[in-house]
N, C-alpha and C positions, 0 to 999 in steps of 0.2 A: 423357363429359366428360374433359378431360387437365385436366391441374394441374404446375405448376410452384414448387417454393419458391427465393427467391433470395436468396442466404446476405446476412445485416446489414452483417456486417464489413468484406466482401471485394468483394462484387457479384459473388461464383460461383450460375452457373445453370445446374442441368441441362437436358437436353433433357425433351420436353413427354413425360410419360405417365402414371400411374396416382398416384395420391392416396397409399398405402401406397410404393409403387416412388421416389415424389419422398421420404418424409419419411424413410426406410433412406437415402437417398444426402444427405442433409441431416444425419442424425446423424451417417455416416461423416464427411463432408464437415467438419461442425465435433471428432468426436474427431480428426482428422489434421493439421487444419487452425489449429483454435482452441482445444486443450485446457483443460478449466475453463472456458468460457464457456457460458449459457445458449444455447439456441438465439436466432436473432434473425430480421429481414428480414421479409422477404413471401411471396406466395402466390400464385398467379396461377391463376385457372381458365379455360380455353376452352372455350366452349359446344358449338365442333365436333367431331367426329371425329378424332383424331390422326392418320389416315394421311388423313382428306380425300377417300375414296372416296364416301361415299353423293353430294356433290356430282355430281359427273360422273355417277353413275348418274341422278340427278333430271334431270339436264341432259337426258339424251337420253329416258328411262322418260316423261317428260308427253310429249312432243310425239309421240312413239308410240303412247298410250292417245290422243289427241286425233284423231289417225290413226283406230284403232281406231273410235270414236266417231263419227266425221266417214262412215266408210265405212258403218258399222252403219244410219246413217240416211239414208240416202242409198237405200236397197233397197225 
């Protein structure tokens, strides 16, 4: 899962990756940015893969094993 925080104040948003890796670049983000201000904003999580590969592999892996399948019973 990716996660994104997006700063209250400003509407800065990192790019999508780790939970720990967004909220280091959100603290940075606000000591540089906002000094003395609590943190604020939102959160954002993606249910998918941040590079987006297992898709493409789904895409072609079923219709391959259906293959598989399809010849297997055919014999």
């Amino acid at each position: 899962m990716a996660f994104r925080y997006r700063c209250g104040e400003c509407g800065f948003k990192p790019s999508w990756g780790t939970e720990s890796q967004n909220e280091r670049e959100q603290i940075e983000h606000y000591a540089d940015r906002h000094p003395g201000l609590h943190f604020g904003g939102t959160v954002e999580a993606n249910a998918k893969s941040p590079e987006g590969g297992i898709g493409c592999l789904g895409v072609l892996g079923v219709p391959y094993l259906l293959f598989l399948i399809a010849a297997a019973c055919s014999r």
